[in-house]
Structure formats: structure tokens, C-alpha cells
Rosetta silent file (secondary structure, phi, psi, omega in degrees, C-alpha in Angstrom):
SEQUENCE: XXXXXXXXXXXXXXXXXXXXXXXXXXXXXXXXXXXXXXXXXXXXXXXXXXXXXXXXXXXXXXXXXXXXXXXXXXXXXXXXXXXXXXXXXXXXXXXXXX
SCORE:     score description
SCORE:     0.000 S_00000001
   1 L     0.000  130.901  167.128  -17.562  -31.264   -6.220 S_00000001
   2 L  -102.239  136.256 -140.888  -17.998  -28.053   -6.823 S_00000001
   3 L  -125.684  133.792  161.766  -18.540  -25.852   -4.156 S_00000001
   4 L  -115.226  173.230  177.161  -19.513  -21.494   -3.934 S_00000001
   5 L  -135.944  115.052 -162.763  -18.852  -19.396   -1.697 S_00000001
   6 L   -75.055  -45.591  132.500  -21.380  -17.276   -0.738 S_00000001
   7 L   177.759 -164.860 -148.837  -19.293  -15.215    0.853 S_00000001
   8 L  -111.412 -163.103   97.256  -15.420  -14.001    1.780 S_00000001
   9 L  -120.996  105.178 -179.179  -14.509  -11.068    4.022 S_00000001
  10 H   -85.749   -6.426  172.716  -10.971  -10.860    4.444 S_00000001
  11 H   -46.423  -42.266 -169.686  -10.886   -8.624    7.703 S_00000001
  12 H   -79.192   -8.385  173.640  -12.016  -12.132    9.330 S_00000001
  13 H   -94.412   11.930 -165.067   -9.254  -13.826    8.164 S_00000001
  14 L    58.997   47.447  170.130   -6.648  -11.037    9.335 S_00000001
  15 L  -120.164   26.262  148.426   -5.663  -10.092    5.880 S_00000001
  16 L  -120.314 -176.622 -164.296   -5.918   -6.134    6.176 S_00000001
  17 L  -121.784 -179.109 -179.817   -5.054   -3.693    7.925 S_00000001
  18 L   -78.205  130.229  172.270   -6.681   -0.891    9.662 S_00000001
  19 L   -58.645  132.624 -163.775   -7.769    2.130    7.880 S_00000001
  20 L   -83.217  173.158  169.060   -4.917    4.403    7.720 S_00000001
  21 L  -131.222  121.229  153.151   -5.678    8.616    7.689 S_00000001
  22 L   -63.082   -8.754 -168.815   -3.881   10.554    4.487 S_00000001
  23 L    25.048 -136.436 -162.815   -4.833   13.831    6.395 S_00000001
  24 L   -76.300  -29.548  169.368   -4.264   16.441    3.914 S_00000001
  25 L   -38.700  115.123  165.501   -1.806   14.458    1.395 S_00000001
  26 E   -70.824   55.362  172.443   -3.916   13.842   -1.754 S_00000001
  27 L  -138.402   70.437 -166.620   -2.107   10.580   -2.187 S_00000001
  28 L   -87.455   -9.264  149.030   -4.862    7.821   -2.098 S_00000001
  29 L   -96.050   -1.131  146.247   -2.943    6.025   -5.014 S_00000001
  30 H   -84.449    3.766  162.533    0.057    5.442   -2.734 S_00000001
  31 H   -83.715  -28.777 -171.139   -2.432    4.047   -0.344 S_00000001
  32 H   -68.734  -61.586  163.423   -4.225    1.886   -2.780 S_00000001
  33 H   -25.011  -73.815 -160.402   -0.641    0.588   -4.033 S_00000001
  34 H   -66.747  -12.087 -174.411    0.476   -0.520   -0.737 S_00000001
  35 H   -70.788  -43.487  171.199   -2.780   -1.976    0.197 S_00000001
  36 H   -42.183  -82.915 -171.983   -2.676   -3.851   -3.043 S_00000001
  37 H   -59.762  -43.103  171.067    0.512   -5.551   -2.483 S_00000001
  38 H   -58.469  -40.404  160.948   -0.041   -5.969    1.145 S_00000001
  39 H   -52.501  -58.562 -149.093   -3.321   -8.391    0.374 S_00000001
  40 H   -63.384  -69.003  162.241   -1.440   -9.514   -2.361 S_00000001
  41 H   -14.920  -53.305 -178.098    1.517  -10.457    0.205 S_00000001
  42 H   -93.369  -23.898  110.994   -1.073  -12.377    2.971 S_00000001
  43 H     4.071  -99.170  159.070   -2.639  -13.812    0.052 S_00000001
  44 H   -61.696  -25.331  156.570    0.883  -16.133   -0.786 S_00000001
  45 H  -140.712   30.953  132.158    2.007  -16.480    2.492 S_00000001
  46 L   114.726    0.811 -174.114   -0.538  -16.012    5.377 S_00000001
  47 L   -95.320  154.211  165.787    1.629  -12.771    6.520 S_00000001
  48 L  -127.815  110.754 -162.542    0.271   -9.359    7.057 S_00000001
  49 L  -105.070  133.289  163.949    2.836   -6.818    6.490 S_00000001
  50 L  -100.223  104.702  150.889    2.031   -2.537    6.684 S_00000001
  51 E   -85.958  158.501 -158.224    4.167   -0.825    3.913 S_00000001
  52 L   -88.512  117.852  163.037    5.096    2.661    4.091 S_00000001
  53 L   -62.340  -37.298 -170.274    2.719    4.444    1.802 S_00000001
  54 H   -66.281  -41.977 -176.796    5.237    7.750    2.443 S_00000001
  55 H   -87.719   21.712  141.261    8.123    5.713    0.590 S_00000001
  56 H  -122.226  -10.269  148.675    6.239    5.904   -3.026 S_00000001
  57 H   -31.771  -84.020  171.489    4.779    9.577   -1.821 S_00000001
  58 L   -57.445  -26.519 -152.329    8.791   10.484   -2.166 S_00000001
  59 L  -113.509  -31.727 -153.092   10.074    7.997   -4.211 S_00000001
  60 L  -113.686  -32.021 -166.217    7.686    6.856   -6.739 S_00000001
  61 L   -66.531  108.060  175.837    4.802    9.634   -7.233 S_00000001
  62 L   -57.966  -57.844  174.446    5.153   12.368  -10.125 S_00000001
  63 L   -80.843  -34.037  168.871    2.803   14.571   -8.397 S_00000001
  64 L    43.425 -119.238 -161.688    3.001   12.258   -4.918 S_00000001
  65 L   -53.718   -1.556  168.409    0.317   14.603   -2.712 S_00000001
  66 E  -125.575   47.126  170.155   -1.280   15.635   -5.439 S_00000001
  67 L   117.807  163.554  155.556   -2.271   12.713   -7.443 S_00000001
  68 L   171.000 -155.741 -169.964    0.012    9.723   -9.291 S_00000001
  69 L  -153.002  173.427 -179.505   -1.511    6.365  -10.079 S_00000001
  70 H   -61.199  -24.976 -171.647   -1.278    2.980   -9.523 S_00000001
  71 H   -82.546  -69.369 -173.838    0.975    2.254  -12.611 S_00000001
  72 H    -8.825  -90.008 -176.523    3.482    4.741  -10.480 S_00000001
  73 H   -20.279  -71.055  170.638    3.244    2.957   -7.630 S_00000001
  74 H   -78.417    3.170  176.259    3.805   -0.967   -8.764 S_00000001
  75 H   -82.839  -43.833  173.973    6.289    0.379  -11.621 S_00000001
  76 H   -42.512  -37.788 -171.874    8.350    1.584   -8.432 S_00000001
  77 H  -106.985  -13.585  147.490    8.242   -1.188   -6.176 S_00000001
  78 H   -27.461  -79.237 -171.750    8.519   -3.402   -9.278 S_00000001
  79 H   -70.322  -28.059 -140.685   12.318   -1.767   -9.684 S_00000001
  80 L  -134.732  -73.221 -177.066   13.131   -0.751   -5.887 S_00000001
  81 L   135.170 -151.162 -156.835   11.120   -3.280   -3.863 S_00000001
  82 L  -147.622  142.250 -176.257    8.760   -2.328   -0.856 S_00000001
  83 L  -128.633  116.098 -174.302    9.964   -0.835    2.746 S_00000001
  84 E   -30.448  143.015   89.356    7.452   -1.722    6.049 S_00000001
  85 H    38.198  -94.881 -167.128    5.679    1.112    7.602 S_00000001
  86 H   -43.300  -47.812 -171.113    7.658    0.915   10.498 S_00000001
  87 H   -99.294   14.527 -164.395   10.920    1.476    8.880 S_00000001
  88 L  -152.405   48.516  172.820    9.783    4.367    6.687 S_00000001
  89 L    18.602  160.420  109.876    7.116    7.002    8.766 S_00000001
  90 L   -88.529  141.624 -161.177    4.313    8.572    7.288 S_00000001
  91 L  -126.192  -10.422  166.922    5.146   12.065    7.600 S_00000001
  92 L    65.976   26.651  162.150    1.369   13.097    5.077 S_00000001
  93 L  -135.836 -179.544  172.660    4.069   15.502    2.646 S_00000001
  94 L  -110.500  133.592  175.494    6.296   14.786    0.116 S_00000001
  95 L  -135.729  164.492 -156.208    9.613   14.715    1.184 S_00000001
  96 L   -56.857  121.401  168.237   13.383   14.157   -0.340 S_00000001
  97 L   -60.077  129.428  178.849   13.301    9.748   -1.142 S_00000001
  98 L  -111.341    0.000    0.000   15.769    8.172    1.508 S_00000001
């Protein structure tokens, strides 16, 4: 049987988070990253994790408050891996990667 689905929302299933505020940081493609992979993440196993947008600001971003991309972003957590929200502030600057 084939079935549609008219439609999906994932907010009702709990699989985002709240919209965060970048304040002045221009870095809306380390939000987009983490957002990505966080969906992606409750998507395979029903968890909803917040990663720290701030750790590819420092770590991963050529430009980090002023622009990088998406390629940055998943080439970084590709190699390094991903660190929660919780253990890694947003501080809305670029600062030294711990």
C-alpha cells in the first residue's frame, strides 16, 4: 500500500530545537551546520541533542563571524567530531578553538 503524507512538521515530533539568537556574529552557517546534524542526529536515534554552534565559529570557520559555509562546517566535524552546547558556550565572537 502505498501511502502520502500530506504533511510532516518536525517541531511536533520534538526534533528541533528552539530558535537560537546569533546577535551580532554573522555566523548563520555555523548555525545551519549544527542544526543540520542535530535533525540529522534525532532522525537515527530519536535523540535531540544542542551543539555548540561557537565550537565551528573558533574551530572550523575561515572567516567564522563573518561568513564560512556549510562545506566548513561538516568538513570540521567530519575530522574533529561535534561538542553539545552545554559543554562549549556561545560567547557570539570568534574566539581562540579550545
Amino acid at each position: 500500500m502505498d501511502e502520502t503524507i500530506e504533511s510532516f512538521d518536525w517541531r511536533e515530533k520534538g526534533g528541533v530545537n528552539e530558535v537560537k539568537d546569533q546577535g551580532v556574529c554573522g555566523a548563520s552557517w555555523a548555525f545551519v551546520g549544527a542544526s543540520t546534524v542535530e535533525g540529522a542526529w534525532f532522525a537515527k536515534g530519536g535523540e535531540l541533542v544542542s551543539l555548540s554552534e561557537q565550537q565551528l565559529i573558533d574551530c572550523a570557520g575561515s572567516n567564522s563571524c563573518y561568513g564560512g559555509s556549510l562545506e566548513e562546517a561538516f568538513e570540521y566535524y567530519h575530522g574533529h567530531g561535534a561538542i553539545l552546547e552545554e559543554n562549549y558556550g556561545y560567547d557570539g565572537k570568534q574566539g581562540d578553538c579550545r
